[in-house]
C-alpha positions in Angstrom: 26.8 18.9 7.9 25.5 15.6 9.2 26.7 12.1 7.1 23.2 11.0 5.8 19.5 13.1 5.1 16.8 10.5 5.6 13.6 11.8 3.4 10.7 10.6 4.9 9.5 10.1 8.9 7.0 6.6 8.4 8.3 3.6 9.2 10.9 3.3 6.3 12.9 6.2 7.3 12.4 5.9 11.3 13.6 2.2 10.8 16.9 3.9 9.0 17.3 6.3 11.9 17.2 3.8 14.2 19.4 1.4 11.8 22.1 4.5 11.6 22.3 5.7 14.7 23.5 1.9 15.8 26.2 2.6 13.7 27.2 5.5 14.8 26.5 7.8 11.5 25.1 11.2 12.5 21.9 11.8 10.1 18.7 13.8 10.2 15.3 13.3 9.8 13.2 15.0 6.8 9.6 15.7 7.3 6.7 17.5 5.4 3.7 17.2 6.9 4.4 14.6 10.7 5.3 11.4 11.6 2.8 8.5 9.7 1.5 11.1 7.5 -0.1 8.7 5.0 -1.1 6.9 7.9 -2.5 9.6 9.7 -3.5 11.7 6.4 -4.7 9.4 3.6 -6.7 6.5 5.3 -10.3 6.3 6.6 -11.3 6.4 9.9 -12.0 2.6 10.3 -9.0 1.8 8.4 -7.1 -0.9 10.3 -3.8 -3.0 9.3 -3.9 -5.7 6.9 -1.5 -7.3 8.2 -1.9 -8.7 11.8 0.0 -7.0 14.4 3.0 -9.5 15.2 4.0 -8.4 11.7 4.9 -5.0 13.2 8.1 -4.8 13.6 10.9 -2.4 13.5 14.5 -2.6 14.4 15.2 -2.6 17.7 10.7 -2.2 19.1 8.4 -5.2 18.0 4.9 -5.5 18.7 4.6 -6.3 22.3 0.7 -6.2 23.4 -1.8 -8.8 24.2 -3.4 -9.2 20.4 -0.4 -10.5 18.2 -3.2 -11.8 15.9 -5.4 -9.1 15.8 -5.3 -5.6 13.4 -4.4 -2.4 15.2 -6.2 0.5 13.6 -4.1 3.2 11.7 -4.4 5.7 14.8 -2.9 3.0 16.8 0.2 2.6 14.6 0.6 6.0 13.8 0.8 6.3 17.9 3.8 3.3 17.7 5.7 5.1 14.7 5.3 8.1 17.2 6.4 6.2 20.5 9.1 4.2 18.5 10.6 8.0 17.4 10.7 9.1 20.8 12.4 6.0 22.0 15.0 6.0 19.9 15.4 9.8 19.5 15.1 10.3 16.2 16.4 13.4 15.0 13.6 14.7 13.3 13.5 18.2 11.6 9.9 19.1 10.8 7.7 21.0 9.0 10.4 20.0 6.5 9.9 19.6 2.3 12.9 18.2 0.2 12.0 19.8 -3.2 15.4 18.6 -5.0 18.2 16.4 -4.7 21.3 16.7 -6.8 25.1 15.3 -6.4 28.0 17.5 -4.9 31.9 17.1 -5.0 31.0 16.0 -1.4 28.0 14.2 -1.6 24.6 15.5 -2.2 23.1 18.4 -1.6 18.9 18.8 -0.8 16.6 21.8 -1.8 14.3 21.8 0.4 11.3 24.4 2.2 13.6 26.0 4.9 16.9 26.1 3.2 19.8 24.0 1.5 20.9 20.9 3.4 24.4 18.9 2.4 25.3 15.5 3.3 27.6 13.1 1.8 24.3 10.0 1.4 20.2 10.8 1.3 18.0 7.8 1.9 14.8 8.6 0.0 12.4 6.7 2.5 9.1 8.2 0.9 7.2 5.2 -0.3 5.4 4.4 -3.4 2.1 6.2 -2.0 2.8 9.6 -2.5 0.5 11.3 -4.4 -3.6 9.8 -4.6 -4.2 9.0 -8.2 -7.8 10.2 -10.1 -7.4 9.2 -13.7 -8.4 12.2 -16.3 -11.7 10.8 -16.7 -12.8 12.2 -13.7 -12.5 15.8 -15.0 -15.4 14.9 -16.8 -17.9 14.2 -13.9 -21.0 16.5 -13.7 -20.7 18.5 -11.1 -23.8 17.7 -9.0 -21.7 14.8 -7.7 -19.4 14.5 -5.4 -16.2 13.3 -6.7 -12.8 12.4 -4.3 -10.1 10.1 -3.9 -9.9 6.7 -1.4 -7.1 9.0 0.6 -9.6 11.7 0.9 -12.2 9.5 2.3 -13.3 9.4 6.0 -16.3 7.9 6.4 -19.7 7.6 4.9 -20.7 10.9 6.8 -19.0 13.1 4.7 -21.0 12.0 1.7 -24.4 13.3 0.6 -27.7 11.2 1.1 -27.7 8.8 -2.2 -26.0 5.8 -3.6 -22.4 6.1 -3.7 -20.1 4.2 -6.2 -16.7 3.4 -6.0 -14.4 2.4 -8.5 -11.6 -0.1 -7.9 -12.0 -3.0 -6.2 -8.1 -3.9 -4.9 -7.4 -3.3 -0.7 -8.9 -0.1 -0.7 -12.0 0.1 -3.0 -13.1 -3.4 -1.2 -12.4 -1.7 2.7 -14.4 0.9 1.4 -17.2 -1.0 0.2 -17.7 -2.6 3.6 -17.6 0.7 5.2 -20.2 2.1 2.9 -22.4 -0.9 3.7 -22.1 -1.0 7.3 -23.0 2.5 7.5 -26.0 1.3 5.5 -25.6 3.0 2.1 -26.0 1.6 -1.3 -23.5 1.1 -3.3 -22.0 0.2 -6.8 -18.8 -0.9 -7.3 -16.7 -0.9 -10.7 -14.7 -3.8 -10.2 -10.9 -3.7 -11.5 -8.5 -6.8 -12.3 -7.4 -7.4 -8.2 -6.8 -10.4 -7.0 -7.8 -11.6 -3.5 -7.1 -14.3 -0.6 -9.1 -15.7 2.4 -8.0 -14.1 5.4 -7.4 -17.6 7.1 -7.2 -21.0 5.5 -6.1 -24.0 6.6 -5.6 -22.5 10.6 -3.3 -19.7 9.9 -3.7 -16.2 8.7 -3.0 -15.7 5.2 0.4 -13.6 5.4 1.6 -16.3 7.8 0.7 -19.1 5.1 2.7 -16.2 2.6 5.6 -15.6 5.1 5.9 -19.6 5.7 5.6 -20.4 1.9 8.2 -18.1 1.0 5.8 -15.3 -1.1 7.2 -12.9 0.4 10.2 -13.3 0.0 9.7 -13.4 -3.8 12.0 -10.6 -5.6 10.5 -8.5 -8.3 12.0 -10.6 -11.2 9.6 -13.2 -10.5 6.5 -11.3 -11.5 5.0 -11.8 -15.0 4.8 -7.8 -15.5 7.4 -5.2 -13.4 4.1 -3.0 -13.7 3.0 -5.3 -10.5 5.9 -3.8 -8.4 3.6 -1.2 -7.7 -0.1 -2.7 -8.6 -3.1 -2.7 -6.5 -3.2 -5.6 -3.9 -5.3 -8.4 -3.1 -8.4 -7.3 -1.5 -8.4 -8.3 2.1 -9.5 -6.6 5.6 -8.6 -6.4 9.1 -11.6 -4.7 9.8 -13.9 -6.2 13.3 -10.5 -8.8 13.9 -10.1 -9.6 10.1 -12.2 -11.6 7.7 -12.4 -12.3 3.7 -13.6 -9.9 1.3 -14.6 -11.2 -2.2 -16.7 -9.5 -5.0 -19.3 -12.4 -4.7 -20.1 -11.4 -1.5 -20.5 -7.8 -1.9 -23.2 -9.3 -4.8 -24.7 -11.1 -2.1 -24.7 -8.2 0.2 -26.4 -5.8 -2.5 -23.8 -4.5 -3.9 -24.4 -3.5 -8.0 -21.2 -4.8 -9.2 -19.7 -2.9 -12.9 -17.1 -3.8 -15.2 -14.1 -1.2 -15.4 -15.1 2.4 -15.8 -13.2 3.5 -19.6 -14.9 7.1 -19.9 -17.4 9.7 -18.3 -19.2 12.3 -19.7 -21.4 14.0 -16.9 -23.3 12.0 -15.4 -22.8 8.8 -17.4 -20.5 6.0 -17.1 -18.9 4.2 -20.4 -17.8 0.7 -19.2 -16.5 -2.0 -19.9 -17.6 -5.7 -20.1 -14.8 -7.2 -18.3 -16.7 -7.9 -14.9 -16.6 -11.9 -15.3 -13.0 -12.0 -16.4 -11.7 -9.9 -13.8 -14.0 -11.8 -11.0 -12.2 -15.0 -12.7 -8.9 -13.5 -12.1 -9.8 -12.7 -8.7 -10.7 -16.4 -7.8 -7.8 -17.8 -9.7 -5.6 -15.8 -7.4 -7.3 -17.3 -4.5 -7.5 -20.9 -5.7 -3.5 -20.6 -6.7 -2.8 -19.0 -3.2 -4.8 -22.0 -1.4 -3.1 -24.6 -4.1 0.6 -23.0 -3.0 -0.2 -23.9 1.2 -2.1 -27.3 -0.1 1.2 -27.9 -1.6 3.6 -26.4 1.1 1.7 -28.2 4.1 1.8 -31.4 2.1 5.7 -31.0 1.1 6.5 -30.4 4.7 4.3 -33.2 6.1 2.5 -30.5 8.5 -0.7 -31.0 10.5 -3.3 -28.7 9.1 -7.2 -28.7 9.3 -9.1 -29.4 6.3 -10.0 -26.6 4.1 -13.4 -25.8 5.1 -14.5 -24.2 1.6 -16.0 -20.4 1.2 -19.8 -21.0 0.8 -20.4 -17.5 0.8 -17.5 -16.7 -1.5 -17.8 -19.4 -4.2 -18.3 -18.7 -7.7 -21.8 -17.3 -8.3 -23.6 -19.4 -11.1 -26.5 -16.5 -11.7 -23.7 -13.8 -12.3 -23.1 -15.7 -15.6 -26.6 -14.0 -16.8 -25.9 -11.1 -15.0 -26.3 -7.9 -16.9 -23.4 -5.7 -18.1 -24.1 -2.5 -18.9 -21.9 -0.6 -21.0 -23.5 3.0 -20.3 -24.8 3.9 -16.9 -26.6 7.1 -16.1 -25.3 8.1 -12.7 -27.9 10.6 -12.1 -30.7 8.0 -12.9 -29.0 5.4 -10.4 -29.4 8.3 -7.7 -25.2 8.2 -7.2 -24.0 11.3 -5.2 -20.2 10.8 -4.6 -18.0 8.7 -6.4 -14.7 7.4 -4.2 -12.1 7.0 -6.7 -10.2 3.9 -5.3 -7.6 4.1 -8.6 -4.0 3.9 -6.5 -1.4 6.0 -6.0 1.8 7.6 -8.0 5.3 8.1 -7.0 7.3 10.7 -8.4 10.9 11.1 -8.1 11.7 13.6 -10.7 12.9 15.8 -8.3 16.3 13.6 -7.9 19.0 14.6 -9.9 20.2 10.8 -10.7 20.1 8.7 -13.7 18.7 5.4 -11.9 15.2 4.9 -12.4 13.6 2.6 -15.0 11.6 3.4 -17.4 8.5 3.8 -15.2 10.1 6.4 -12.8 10.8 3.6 -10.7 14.3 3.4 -9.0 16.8 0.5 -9.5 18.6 -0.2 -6.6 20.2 -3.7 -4.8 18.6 -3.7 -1.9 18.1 0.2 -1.7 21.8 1.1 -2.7 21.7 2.9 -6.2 24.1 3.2 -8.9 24.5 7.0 -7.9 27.3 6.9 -5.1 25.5 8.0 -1.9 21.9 7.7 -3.0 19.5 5.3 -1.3 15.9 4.0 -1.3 13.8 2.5 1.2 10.9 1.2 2.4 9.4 0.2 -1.7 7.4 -2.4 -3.0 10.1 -5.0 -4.4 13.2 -2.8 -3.3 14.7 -6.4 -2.3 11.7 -8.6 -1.9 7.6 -8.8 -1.7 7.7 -8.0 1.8 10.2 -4.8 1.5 7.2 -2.4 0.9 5.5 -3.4 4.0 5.9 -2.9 7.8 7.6 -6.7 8.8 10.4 -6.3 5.8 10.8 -2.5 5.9 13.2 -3.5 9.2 15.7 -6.0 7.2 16.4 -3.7 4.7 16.9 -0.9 6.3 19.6 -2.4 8.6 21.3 -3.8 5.4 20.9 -0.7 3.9 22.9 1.3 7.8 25.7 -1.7 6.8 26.2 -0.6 3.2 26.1 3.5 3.8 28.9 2.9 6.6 31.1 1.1 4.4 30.7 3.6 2.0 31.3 6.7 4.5 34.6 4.5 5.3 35.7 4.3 1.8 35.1 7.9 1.0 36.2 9.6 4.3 39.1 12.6 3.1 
């Protein structure tokens, strides 16, 4: 019976192998479908980072190559998650499904596709991006149009000839919008409340400025609504060495940009007339992200060039008069596919714990539960902003290795 079950081979639960196996705890390595599966399995073909690669970073293997500041594409980190196993001989056990996980006299014991497995901790390491999410409306879509999610998207190829709209406009609706247009399609775009940030400003990259600035560092109890724990993110791209994406320059670009999509009914689109407000709110998120560094750099007496401004993603005077439609006829607009870019769900119900909130979500310090032996990793806001991405995933799960060999010491018959 090894100590621990890690559920989950991505970065979260390598990073806890790795983290463990310093520590001396024997463990093993749960995995459904390979190592980086959401990597490898649920992003486009041009997908690349968002965050720039001297951000990658993993207890005990950093980023090492000749382009700290550039992007590497999602094949090219899948290949590191898969190099950085080997090196550290994970002990991976794969094609392997947890189906349930419920609390023994011993410890815990896991369902799973090949057989029971016991173990006196689990470390759930299976992100918040489990399951694509397609909200009900969709059901309703005529069926003369193509319909699929952002994690089922490829590339522009695999969509018929036509228009193509896509609806959400946080990282991944926006990455997709660029994609669409290089590939020289036209596209709509239903534009959801998202905020974005310039990819550089003031001679940094932006998660520098938010690294330097202390934003992500920020713990969950700072945010205005817990729903933002696991909420879309700013759009921004690494795409072609990383640049800004904004909503005023998809308009400039073409794009036919559409307030949120509330219902559909074959081939038409009810909507609502929030487009202004949520371009607003996109701006504001900018401006108050540019406002924190203006502030930081000035606080710190740093040398910084002058903003330079974002001519071609200012406010757009003529959008004021710009017609919102509440009703669209998709067939009429010559749409084909629609790429639902509505976010993902987690799911944990197949845990046998009482330590989730009342979203589903679980409440842990720092990963460690209130359910002896039970442990997460590798979430948005587990301990702070940067927890649910690759440069914090490392922190926690070495505090995380500390805390489950203390508590294999103070249970050990």
């Amino acid at each position: 019976m090894p100590d621990v079950v890690i559920v989950g081979a991505g970065q979260a639960g390598l990073a806890a192998s790795a983290c463990l196996a310093r520590q001396g705890i024997d463990h093993v390595v749960l995995e459904k479908s390979g190592i980086g599966a959401s990597w490898r399995n649920q992003r486009w073909d041009s997908f690349c980072l968002v965050t720039p690669n001297w951000t990658v970073r993993l207890p005990g293997q950093i980023y090492d190559g000749p382009e700290p500041d550039g992007f590497m594409s999602g094949g090219a980190f899948v290949e590191f998650l898969e190099r950085y196993a080997a090196r550290h001989t994970v002990p991976l056990q794969q094609p392997v499904e947890a189906t349930r996980a419920s609390p023994t006299d011993g410890g815990w014991r896991l369902e799973t596709s090949t057989g029971p497995i016991d173990a006196r901790a689990v470390i759930i390491a299976t992100s918040n991006y489990q399951r694509p999410f397609i909200p009900p409306i969709a059901d309703a879509l005529g069926p003369g149009i193509i319909s699929l999610s952002a994690a089922d998207y490829r590339s522009a190829a695999q969509l018929p000839p036509g228009r193509a709209l896509v609806v959400g406009s946080a990282q991944s609706g926006g990455q997709i919008v660029e994609d669409l247009l290089i590939d020289g399609r036209e596209v709509l775009l239903s534009v959801s409340r998202a905020g974005r940030a310039p990819r550089r400003y003031r001679g940094r990259d932006a998660i520098e400025w938010q690294d330097l600035i202390g934003f992500l560092d920020r713990p969950a109890a700072a945010l205005d609504d817990p729903r933002k724990r696991f909420g879309g993110e700013p759009h921004m791209t690494g795409r072609d060495g990383g640049h800004t994406v904004s909503l005023q320059n998809f308009h400039a670009q073409g794009v036919r940009l559409l307030g949120r999509v509330a219902g559909v009914d074959n081939t038409a689109l009810h909507l609502v007339s929030d487009l202004h407000e949520n371009m607003r709110a996109a701006d504001r998120f900018s401006a108050e992200f540019c406002n924190d560094v203006d502030s930081y750099i000035a606080q710190h007496d740093l040398v910084a060039p002058p903003d330079e401004g974002e001519t071609e993603h200012a406010p757009i005077a003529s959008l004021d008069r710009y017609a919102e439609p509440q009703r669209l006829d998709l067939a009429a607009e010559g749409v084909s596919a629609v790429v639902w870019a509505t976010g993902f769900r987690f799911n944990y119900s197949w845990i046998d714990a009482d330590v989730f909130d009342t979203f589903g979500y679980s409440v842990t310090r720092r990963g460690e539960t209130a359910a002896p032996g039970l442990y997460f990793l590798g979430l948005n806001y587990l301990h702070s902003r940067k927890s649910g991405i690759i440069y914090g995933v490392g922190d926690d799960a070495e505090h995380v290795a500390e805390r489950i060999r203390d508590f294999l010491d103070r249970t050990a018959s």
